[in-house]
C-alpha positions in Angstrom: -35.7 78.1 186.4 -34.3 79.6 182.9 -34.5 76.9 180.2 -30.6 75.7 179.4 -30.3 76.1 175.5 -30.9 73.3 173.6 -27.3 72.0 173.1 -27.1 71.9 176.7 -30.7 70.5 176.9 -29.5 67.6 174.9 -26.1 67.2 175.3 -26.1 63.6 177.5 -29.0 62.4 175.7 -28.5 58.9 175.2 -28.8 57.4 171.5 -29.5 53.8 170.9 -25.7 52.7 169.6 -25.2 49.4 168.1 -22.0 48.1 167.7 -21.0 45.1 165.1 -17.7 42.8 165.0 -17.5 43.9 161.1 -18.8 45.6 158.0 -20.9 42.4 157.0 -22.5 42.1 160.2 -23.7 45.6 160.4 -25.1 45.6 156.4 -27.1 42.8 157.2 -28.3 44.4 159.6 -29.4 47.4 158.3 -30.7 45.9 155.6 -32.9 43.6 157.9 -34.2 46.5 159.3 -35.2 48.7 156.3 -36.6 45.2 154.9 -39.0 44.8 158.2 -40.2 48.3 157.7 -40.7 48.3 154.0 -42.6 44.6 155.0 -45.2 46.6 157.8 -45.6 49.7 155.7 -46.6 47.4 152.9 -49.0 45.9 155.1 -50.4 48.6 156.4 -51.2 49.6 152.5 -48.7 52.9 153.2 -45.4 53.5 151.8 -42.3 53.1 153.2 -40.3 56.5 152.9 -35.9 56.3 152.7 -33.9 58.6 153.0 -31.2 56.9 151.2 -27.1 57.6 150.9 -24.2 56.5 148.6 -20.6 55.8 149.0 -19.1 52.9 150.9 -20.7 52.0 153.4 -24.2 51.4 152.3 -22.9 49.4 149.5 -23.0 46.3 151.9 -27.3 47.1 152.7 -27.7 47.4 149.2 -26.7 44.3 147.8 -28.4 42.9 151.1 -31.9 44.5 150.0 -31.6 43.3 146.8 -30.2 39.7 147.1 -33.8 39.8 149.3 -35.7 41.0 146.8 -34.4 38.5 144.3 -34.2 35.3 146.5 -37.4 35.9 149.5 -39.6 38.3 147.3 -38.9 41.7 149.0 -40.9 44.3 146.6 -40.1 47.8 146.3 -43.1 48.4 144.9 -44.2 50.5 147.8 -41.3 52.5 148.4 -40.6 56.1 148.3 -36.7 57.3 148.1 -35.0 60.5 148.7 -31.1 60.4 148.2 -29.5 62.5 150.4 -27.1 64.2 147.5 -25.9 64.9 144.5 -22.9 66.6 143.2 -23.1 69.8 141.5 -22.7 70.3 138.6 -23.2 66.7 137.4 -25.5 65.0 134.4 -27.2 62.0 136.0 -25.0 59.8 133.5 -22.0 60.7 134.6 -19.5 57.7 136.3 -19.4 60.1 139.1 -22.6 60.6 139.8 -25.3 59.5 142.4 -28.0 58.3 140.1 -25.7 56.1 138.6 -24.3 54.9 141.2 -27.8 54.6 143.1 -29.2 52.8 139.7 -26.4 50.4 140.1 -26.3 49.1 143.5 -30.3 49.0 144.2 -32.7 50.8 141.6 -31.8 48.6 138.7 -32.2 45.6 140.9 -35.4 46.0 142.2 -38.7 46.6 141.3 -39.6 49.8 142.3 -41.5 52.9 140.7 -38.7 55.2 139.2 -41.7 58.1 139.9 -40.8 56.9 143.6 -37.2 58.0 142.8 -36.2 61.5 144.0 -32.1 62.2 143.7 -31.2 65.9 143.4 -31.1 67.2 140.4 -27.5 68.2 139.3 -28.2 69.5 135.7 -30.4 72.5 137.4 -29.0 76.3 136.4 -27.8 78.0 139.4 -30.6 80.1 140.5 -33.1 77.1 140.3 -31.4 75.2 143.3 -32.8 76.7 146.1 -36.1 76.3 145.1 -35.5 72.9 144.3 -33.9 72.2 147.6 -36.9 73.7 148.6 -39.5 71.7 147.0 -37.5 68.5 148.1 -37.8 68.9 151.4 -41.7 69.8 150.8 -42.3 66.7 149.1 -40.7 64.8 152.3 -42.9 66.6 154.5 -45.8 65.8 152.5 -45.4 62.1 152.8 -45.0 62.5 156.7 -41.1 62.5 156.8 -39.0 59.9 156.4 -39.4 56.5 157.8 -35.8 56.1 158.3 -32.4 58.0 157.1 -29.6 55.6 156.3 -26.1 57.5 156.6 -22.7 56.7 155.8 -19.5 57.1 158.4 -16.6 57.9 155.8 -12.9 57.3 156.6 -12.3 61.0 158.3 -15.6 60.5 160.9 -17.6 62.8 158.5 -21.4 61.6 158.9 -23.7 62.2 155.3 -21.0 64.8 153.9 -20.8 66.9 157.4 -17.5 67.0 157.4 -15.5 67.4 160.7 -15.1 70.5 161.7 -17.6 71.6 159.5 
C-alpha cells in the first residue's frame, strides 16, 4: 500500500493534553515538572537541557522555579538554556528585549552558569544571522536535544510566535 504523506500519517495522533482550572494551577505545574527533570538529570551527573520562552505565560513557572530554588534548594547549576527568540534588531539591554526580560524573571534568581545561557543574539549584522541560527541549532544537537521545550499560548492561539495562519 502507498505510504499516506506525513500530515495524513499523523493527523489523529493523539497528544497527551492536560487541562488546569487556571493559570496558577498549570505554572505550578510546569514548574514541578522542569524541577523533577532538572532534579534526575542532576543525579544522573548530566545536564538538564531547556528550551525556554518569554512573554506571559511562563511568567507564572518562572517565579515557581525560582521561589524553589530559594526556599527547597533547586540549583541551576546543571542547566543548559536555549531561549526560543529574540527580537531583531535589539541590544540585550534593551526594556524590550529577551535577555532582560529572561535575566529578570529566572537568570538573576538562580544560580546558574551564564556560559549555560544561550538567547539569540540580536546585535548580529545582517549577514551573520543565518550562520548563527545555524550554529544554535548545532549546539542543541550537540548536547542531545532538548530535554523539554516550554511554549507560550498568546491571546490570538499563536503557539512560540507561529502565528495563526502563519
Amino acid at each position: 500500500m502507498a505510504r499516506l504523506n506525513l500530515l495524513e500519517e499523523t493527523r489523529y495522533e493523539k497528544l497527551p493534553v492536560t487541562v488546569y482550572a487556571d493559570q496558577k494551577t498549570a505554572s505550578l505545574a510546569v514548574a514541578g515538572r522542569i524541577a523533577a527533570l532538572i532534579r534526575s538529570r542532576q543525579a544522573a551527573g548530566k545536564p538538564a537541557v531547556l528550551g525556554l520562552a518569554t512573554g506571559v505565560t511562563p511568567v507564572g513557572v518562572y517565579a515557581e522555579l525560582v521561589r524553589q530554588h530559594r526556599e527547597e534548594g533547586l540549583s541551576f547549576s546543571n542547566v543548559i538554556t536555549f531561549n526560543l527568540d529574540e527580537y531583531y534588531p535589539m541590544k540585550p539591554d534593551a526594556v524590550q528585549s529577551y535577555v532582560t526580560f529572561m535575566n529578570e524573571n529566572l537568570f538573576d534568581h538562580v544560580d546558574i552558569d551564564r556560559a549555560n545561557v544561550h538567547i539569540p543574539d540580536g546585535t548580529l549584522e545582517q549577514d551573520a544571522v543565518a550562520a548563527f541560527c545555524l550554529n544554535y541549532e548545532h549546539q542543541i544537537e550537540e548536547l542531545g536535544g532538548l530535554d523539554l521545550q516550554l511554549l507560550g499560548i498568546g491571546r490570538t492561539g499563536h503557539i512560540g510566535f507561529n502565528e495563526p495562519g502563519s
